[in-house]
DOLUMKE-100773 format. One record per residue (C-alpha): residue number from 1; residue in three letters; x, y, z. Coordinates in pm, whole numbers. Each point is the difference from the previous one (the first is absolute). Example, Ala and Ser with C-alpha at 12.3 -4.5 7.8 and 13.67 -1.06 7.14 Angstrom:
residues 2
PAVEX   num   residu        X        Y        Z
PAVEX     1      ALA     1230     -450      780
PAVEX     2      SER      137      344      -66
end
This chain:
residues 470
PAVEX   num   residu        X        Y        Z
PAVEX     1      UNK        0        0        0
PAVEX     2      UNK      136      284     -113
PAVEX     3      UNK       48      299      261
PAVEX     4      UNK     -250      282      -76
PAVEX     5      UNK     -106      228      305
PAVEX     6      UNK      169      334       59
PAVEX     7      UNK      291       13      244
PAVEX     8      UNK       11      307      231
PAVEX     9      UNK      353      169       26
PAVEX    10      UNK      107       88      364
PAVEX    11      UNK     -198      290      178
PAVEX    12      UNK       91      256      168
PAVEX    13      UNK      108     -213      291
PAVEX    14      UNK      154     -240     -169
PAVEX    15      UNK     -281     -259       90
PAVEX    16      UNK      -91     -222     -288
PAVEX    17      UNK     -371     -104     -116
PAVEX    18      UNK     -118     -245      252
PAVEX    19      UNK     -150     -246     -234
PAVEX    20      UNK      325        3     -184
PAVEX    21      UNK      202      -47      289
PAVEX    22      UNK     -161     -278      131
PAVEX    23      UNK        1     -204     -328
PAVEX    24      UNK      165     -236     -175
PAVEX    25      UNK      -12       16     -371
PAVEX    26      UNK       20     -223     -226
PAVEX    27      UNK      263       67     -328
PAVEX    28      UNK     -181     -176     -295
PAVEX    29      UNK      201     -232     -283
PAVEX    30      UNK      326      -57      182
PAVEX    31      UNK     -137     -408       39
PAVEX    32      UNK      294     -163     -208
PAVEX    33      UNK     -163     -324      126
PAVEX    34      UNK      -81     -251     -312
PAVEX    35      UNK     -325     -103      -72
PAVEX    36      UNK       85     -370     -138
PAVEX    37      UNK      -59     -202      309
PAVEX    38      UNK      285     -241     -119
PAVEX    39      UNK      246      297      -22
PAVEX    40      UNK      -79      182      323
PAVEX    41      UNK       54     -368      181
PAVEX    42      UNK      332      -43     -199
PAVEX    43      UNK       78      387      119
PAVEX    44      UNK     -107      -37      358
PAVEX    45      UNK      300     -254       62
PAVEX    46      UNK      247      252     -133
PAVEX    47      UNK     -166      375       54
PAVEX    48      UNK      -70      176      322
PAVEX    49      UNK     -325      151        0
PAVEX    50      UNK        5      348      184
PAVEX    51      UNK     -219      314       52
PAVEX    52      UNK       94      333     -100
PAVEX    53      UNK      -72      265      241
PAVEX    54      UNK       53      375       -6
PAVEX    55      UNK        4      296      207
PAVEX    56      UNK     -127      331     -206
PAVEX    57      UNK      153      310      150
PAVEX    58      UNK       -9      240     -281
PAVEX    59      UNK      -86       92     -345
PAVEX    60      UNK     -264     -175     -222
PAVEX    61      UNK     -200     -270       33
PAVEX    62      UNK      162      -98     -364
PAVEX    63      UNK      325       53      174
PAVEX    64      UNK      -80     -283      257
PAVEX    65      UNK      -91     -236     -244
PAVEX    66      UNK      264       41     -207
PAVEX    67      UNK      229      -62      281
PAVEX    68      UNK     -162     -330      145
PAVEX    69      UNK        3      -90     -378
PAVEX    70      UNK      356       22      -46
PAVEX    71      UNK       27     -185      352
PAVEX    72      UNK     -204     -304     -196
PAVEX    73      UNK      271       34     -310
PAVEX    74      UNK      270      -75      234
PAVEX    75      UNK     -172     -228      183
PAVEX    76      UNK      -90     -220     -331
PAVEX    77      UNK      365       66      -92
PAVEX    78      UNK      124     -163      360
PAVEX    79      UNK     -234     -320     -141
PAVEX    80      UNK     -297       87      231
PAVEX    81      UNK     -344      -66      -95
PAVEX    82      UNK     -166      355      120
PAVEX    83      UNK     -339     -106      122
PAVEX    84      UNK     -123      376      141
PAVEX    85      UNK       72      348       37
PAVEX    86      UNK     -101      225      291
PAVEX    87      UNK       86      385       50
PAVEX    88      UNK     -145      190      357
PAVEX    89      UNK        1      369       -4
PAVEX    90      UNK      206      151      284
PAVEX    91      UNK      176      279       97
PAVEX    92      UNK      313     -189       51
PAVEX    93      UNK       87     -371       77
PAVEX    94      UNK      -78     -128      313
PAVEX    95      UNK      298      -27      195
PAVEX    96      UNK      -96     -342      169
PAVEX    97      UNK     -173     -191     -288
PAVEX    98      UNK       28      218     -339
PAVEX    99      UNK     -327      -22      -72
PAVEX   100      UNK     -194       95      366
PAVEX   101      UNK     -108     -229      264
PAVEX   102      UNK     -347      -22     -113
PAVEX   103      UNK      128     -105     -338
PAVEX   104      UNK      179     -287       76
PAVEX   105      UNK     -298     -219       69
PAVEX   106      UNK     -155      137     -330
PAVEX   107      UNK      314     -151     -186
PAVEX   108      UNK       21     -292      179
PAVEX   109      UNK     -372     -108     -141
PAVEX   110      UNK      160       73     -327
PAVEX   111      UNK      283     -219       65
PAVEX   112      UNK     -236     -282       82
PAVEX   113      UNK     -275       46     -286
PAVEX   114      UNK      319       -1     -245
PAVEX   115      UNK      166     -264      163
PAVEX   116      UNK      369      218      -21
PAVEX   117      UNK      285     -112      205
PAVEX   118      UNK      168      365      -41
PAVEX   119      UNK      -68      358       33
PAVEX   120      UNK      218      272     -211
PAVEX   121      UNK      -33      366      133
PAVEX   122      UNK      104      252     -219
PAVEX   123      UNK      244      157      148
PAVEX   124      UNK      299      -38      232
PAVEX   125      UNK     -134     -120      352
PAVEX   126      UNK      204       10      336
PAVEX   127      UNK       87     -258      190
PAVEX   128      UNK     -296       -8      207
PAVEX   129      UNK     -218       91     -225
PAVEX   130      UNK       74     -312     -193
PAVEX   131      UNK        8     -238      299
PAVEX   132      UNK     -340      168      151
PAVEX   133      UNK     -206      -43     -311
PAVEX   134      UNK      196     -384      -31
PAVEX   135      UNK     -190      -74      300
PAVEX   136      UNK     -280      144      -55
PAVEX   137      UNK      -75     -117     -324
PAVEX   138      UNK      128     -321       46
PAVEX   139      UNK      221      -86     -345
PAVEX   140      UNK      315      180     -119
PAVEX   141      UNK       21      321      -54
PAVEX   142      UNK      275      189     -265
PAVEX   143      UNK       26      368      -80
PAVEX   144      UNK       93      158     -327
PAVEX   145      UNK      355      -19       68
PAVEX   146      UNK       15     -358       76
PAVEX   147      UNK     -157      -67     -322
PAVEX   148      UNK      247      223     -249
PAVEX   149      UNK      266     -182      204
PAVEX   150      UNK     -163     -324     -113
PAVEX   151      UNK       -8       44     -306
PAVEX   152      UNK      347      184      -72
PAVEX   153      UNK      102     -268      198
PAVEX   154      UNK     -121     -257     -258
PAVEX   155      UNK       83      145     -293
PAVEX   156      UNK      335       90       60
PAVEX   157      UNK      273     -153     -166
PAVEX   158      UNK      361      118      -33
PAVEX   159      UNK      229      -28      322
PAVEX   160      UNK      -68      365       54
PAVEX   161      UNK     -338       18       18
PAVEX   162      UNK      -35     -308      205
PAVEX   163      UNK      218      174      244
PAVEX   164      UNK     -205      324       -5
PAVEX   165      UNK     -322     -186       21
PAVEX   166      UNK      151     -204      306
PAVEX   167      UNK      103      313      169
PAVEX   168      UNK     -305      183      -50
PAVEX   169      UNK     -183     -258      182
PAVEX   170      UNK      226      -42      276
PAVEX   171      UNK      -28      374       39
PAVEX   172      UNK     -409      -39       -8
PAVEX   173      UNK       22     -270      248
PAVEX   174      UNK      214       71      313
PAVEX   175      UNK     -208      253      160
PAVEX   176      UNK     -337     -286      -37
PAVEX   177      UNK      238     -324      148
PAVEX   178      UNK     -286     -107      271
PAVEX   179      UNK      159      -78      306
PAVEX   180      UNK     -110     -300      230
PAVEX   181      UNK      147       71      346
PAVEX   182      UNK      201     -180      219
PAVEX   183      UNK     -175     -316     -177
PAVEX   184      UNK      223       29     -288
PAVEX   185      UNK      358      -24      200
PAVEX   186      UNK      239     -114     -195
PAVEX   187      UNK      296      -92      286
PAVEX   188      UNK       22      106      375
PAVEX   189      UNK      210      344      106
PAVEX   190      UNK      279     -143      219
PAVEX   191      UNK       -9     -367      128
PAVEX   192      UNK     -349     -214      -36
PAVEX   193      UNK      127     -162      367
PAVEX   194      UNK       18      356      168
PAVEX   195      UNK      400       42        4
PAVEX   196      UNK      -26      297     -214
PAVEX   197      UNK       -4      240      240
PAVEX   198      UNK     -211      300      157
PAVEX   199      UNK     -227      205     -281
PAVEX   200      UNK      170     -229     -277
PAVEX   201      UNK     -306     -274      -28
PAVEX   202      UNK     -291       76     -201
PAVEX   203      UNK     -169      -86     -309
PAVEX   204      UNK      261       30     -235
PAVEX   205      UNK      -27      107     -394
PAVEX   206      UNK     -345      -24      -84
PAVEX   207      UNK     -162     -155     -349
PAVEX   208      UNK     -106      364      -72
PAVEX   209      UNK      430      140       82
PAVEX   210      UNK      123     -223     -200
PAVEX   211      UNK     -175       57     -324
PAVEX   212      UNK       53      373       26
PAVEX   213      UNK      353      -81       25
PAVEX   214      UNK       -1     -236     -252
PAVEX   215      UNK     -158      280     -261
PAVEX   216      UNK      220      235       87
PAVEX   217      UNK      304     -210      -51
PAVEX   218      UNK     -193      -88     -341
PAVEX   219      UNK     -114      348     -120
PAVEX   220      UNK      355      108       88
PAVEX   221      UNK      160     -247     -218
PAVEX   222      UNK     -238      100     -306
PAVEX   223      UNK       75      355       55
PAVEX   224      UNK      362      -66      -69
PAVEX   225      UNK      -89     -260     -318
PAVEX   226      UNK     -180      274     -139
PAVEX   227      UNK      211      257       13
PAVEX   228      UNK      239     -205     -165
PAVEX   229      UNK     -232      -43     -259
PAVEX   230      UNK      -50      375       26
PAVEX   231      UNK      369       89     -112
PAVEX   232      UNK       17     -253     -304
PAVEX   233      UNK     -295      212     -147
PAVEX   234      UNK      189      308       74
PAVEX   235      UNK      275     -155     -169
PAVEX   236      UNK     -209      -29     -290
PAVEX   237      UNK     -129      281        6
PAVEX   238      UNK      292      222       23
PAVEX   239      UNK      169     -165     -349
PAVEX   240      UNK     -336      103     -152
PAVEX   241      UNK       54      385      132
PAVEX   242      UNK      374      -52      -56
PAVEX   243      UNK      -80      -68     -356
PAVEX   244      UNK     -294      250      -67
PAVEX   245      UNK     -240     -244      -53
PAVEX   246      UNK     -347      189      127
PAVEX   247      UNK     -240     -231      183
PAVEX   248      UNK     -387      -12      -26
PAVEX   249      UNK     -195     -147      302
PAVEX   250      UNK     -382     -153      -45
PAVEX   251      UNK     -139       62      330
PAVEX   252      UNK     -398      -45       97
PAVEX   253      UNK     -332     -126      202
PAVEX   254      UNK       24     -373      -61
PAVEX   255      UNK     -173     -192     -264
PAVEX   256      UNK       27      350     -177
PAVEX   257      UNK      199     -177     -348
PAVEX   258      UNK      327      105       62
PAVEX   259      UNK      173     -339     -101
PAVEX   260      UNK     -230       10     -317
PAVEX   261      UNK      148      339      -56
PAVEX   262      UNK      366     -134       23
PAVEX   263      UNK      -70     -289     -220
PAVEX   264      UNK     -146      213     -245
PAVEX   265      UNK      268      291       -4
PAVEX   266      UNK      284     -286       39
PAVEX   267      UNK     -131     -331     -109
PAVEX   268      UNK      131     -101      374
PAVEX   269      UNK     -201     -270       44
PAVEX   270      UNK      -80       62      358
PAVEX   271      UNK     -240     -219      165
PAVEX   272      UNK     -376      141      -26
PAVEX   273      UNK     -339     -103      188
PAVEX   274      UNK     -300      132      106
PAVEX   275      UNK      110       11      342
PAVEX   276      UNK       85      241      293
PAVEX   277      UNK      374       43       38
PAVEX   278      UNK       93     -275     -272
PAVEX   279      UNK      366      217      -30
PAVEX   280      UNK      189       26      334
PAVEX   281      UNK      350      -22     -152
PAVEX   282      UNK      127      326     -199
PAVEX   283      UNK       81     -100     -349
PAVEX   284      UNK      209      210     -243
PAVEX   285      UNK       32       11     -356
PAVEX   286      UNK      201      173     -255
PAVEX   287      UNK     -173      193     -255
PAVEX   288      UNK       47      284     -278
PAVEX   289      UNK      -81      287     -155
PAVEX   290      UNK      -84       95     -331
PAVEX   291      UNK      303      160      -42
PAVEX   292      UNK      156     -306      155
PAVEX   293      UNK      113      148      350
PAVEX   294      UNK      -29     -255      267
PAVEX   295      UNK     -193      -11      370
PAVEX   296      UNK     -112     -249      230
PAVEX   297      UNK     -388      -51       61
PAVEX   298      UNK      -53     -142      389
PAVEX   299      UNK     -325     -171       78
PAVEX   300      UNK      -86       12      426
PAVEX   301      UNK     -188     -145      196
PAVEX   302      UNK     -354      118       32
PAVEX   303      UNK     -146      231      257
PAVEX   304      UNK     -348       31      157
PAVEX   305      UNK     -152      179      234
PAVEX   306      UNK      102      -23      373
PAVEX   307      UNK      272     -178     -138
PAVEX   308      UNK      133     -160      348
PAVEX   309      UNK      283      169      116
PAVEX   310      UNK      244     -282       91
PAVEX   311      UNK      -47      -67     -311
PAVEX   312      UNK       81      324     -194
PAVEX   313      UNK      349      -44      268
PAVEX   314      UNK       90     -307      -77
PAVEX   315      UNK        1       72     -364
PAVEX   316      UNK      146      325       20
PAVEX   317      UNK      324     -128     -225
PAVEX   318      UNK     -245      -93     -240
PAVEX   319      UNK     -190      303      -35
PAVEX   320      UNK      300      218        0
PAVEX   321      UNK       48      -91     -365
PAVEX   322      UNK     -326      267      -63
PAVEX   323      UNK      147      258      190
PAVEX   324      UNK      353      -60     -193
PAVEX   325      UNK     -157       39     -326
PAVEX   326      UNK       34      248     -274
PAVEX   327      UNK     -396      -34      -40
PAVEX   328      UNK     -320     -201      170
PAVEX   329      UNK     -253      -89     -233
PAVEX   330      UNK     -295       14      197
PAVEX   331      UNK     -254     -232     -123
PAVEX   332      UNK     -374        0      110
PAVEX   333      UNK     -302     -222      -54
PAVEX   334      UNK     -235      175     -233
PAVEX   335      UNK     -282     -283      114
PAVEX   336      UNK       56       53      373
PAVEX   337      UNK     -301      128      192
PAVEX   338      UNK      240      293      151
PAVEX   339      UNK      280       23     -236
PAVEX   340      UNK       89      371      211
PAVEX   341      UNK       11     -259      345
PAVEX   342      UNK      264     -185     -159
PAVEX   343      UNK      167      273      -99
PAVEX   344      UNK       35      129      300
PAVEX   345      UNK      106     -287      163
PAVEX   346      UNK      278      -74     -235
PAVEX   347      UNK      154      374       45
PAVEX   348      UNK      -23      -80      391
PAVEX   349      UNK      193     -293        5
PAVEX   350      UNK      221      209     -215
PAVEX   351      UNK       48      279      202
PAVEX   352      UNK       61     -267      295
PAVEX   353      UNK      320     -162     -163
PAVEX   354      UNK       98      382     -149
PAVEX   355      UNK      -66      -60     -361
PAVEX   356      UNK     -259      267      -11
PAVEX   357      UNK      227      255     -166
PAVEX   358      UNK       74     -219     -314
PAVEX   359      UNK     -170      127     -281
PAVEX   360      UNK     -333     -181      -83
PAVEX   361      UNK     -147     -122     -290
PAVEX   362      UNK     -359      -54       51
PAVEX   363      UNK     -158     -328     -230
PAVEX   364      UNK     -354     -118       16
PAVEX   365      UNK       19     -338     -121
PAVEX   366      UNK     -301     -219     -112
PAVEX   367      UNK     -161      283     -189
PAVEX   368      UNK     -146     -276     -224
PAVEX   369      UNK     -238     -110      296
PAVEX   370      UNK      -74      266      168
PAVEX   371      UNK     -303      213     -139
PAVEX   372      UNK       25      344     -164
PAVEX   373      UNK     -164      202      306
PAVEX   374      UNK      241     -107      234
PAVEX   375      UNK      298       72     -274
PAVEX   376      UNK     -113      379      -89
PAVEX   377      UNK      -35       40      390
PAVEX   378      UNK      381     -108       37
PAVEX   379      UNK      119      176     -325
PAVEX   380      UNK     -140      314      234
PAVEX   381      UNK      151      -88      273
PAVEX   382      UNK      341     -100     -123
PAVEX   383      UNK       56      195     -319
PAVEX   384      UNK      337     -115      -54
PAVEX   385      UNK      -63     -394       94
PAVEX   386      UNK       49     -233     -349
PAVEX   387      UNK     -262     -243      -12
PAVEX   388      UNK       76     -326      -83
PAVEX   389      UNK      -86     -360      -63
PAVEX   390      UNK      261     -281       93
PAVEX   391      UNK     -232     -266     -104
PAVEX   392      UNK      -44      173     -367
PAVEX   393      UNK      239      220        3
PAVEX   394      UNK     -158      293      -80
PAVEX   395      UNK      159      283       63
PAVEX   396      UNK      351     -167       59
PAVEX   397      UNK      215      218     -247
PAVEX   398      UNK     -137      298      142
PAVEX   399      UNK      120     -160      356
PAVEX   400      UNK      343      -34     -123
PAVEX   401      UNK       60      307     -163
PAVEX   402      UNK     -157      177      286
PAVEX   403      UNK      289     -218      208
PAVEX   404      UNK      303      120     -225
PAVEX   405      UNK     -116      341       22
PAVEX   406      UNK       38       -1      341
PAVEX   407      UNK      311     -161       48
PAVEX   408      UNK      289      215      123
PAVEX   409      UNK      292      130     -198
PAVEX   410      UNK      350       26      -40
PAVEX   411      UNK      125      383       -9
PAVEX   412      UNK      356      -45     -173
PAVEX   413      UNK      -71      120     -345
PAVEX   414      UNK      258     -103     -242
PAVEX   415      UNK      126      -26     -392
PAVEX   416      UNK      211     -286      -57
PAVEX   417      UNK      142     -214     -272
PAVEX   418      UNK       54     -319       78
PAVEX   419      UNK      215     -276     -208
PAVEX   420      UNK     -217     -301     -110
PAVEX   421      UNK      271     -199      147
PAVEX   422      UNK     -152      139      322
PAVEX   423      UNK     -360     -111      -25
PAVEX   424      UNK      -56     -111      333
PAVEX   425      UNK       52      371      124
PAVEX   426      UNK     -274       97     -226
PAVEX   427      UNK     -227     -249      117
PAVEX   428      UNK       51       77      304
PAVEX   429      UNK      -90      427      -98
PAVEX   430      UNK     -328     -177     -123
PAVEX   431      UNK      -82     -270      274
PAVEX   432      UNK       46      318      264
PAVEX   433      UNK      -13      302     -134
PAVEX   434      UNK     -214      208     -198
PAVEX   435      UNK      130       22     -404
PAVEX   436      UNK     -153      261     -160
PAVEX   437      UNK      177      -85     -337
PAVEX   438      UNK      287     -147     -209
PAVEX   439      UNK      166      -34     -283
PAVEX   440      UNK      224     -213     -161
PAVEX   441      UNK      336      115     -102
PAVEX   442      UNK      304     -179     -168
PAVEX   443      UNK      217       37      312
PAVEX   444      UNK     -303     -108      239
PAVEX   445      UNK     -364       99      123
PAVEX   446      UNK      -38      350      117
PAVEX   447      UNK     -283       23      288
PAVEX   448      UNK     -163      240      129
PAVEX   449      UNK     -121     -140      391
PAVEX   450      UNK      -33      119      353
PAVEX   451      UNK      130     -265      185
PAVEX   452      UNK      151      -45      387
PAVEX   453      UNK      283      132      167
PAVEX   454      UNK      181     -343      -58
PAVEX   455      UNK     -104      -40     -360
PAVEX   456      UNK       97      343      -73
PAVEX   457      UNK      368      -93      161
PAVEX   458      UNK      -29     -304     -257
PAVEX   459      UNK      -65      216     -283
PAVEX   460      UNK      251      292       72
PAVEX   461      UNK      294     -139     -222
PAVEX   462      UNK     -292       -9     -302
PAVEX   463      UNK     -180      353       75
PAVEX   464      UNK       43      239     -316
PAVEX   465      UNK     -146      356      -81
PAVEX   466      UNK     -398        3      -32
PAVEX   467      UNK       24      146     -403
PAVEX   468      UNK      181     -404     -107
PAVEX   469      UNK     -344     -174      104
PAVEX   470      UNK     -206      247     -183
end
């Protein structure tokens, strides 16, 4: 049923509609649940089969759907079968349950009419909050963060982003290690038999010490793998600025097209689904212009919103390849419901990691599916956006040139006249510099180029008065 009564917005006093605040309400289509009887069986022994449930704060009532609905994307991403979706209208979250005391009963009917065994909340619950409304509800209960982790967690694949992943995690679950008391003593302070002296017996290391201990030790150790990590892509990225090669980074919401983008401006080949945060690991690829000056295009991992932020720490090395770039190429979903939410989510993250002072490229993708009102709407809002198709590639060549146009420079302006027996000099004027013409002589090829400081120094012993090129 789809939600269709008027929401008041705070009064005066801050007090919300009573109704409102008292209720439950149901999301409708976020079931992912099959309708072959067969299926769902074969599903049940593999799926989990949770509740979504919201808190609605602020903005629109659209705004609160869209939310839970993402929440029921990642969920059927993590391989759960979402069976319903639930938003209450508060002021803010309860600080004991989330959702309000009174509440709590309300979704724990739900729980039992749908037969879930979890509950996702979405957003990032406390401690207690997660182990009051546990108990309460009586099945397991995740938050938004738990979930990203999840799935980031099963879809990385490289050593690097298994150890971000890892870390990220560990970093999301120390403060919520449940404790059990003296119950869970692992050895005896001092002797067992009493010989260990005044104020030295006791319970020992607990259960509860020695997994925080343990995670430390562990989230210690992946600190130090990944910043080892961390300085081979510096490495690699200081022979690209050491030899002028200008780098492009694809950066975006998730799901947005950005490895479709890649594959279509490099013929990369990168992996591609319909999924949330298919790409975790950064891949780069060489690619030219039409001139045939080369760059590097960088495809990151996705962002969404409330991206967890253990998460955005952990891969930190990662994402510094956006704010090392020359250029981000900013690419939206022209079918999302609130393509200006994702936008703004993106440049957050951005401006989190300090890559928000790269210059942007806006890109729209999937212009061939999204209709023509919402497209004039963005054209308005984003004049100087390129909208594009991945899938089709419409719109593609426009994409690149718009790239190569913004691509940075080398200053050194010079004439020079180099022998043919030196081609690989003059390949190297075209590969990284800008040639803005030749001519072919008897004694060699005169060229006309800004180029680097280090290509210049190259092409001294060749560099001859401008009126031999004309």
């Amino acid at each position: 049923m789809r939600l269709t009564d008027d929401f008041l917005e705070l009064d005066t006093d801050g007090a919300l509609d009573l109704e409102d605040r008292n209720a439950l309400r149901r999301v409708a289509g976020l079931s992912t649940e099959l309708a072959d009887v067969t299926e769902v069986e074969y599903r049940q022994l593999r799926l989990e089969r949770v509740v979504l449930v919201g808190v609605w704060t602020e903005g629109t009532v659209s705004d609160a759907e869209n939310s839970l609905s993402e929440l029921a994307a990642l969920a059927d991403t993590a391989g759960a079968a979402v069976l319903d979706g639930l938003i209450q209208r508060r002021q803010r979250p309860d600080p004991s349950t989330y959702i309000g005391r009174g509440k709590v009963t309300d979704l724990r009917a739900v729980v039992v009419d749908t037969g879930a065994d979890t509950v996702i909340c979405d957003g990032e619950l406390s401690p207690s909050q997660l182990r009051n409304l546990e108990e309460q509800v009586k099945v397991k209960v995740i938050d938004r963060t738990a979930l990203i982790l999840d799935i980031f967690a099963q879809h990385a694949k490289s050593k690097e982003g298994k150890a971000q992943v890892e870390l990220a995690q560990l970093q999301y679950l120390l403060p919520r290690l449940r404790g059990w008391g003296a119950a869970m003593s692992r050895q005896a302070g001092g002797s067992a038999g009493g010989n260990g002296g005044v104020g030295l017996r006791g319970p020992g290391e607990t259960k509860l010490e020695t997994d925080r201990r343990r995670i430390n030790s562990r989230i210690a150790r992946l600190r130090r793998q990944i910043a080892g990590m961390a300085s081979m892509r510096e490495t690699k990225r200081s022979n690209r600025r050491r030899n002028h090669v200008p780098s492009v980074a694809i950066a975006g919401y998730t799901n947005a097209g950005k490895s479709s983008l890649l594959n279509r401006l490099t013929g990369a080949g990168v992996l591609v689904e319909n999924a949330l945060f298919a790409t975790l690991d950064t891949t780069t690829r060489q690619a030219r212009t039409a001139e045939g000056r080369g760059y590097t295009l960088s495809d990151t991992v996705g962002f969404v919103r409330h991206l967890p932020h253990q998460l955005v720490e952990a891969f930190r090395s990662t994402l510094e390849e956006v704010g090392q770039a020359d250029l981000v190429v900013h690419v939206v979903d022209g079918t999302h419901p609130d393509p200006e939410e994702q936008v703004r989510a993106v440049r957050e993250v951005l401006a989190d990691v300090e890559a928000d002072k790269v210059s942007e490229l806006l890109v729209v993708n999937k212009a061939d599916a999204a209709d023509e009102e919402t497209l004039l709407r963005l054209k308005r809002l984003w004049p100087e956006a390129v909208f594009v198709s991945a899938r089709t590639g419409l719109g593609v060549d426009v994409l690149r040139a718009a790239v190569e146009q913004r691509l940075p420079w080398s200053a050194i302006e010079v004439r020079a006249c180099v022998p043919y027996s030196r081609g690989e000099v003059l390949a190297r004027v075209h590969s990284r510099g800008e040639v803005l013409s030749t001519a072919h002589r008897g004694e060699g090829t005169f060229v006309h180029a800004r180029v680097d400081e280090a290509l210049a120094a190259e092409l001294a012993p060749y560099v001859v008065d401008g009126d031999h090129i004309e």
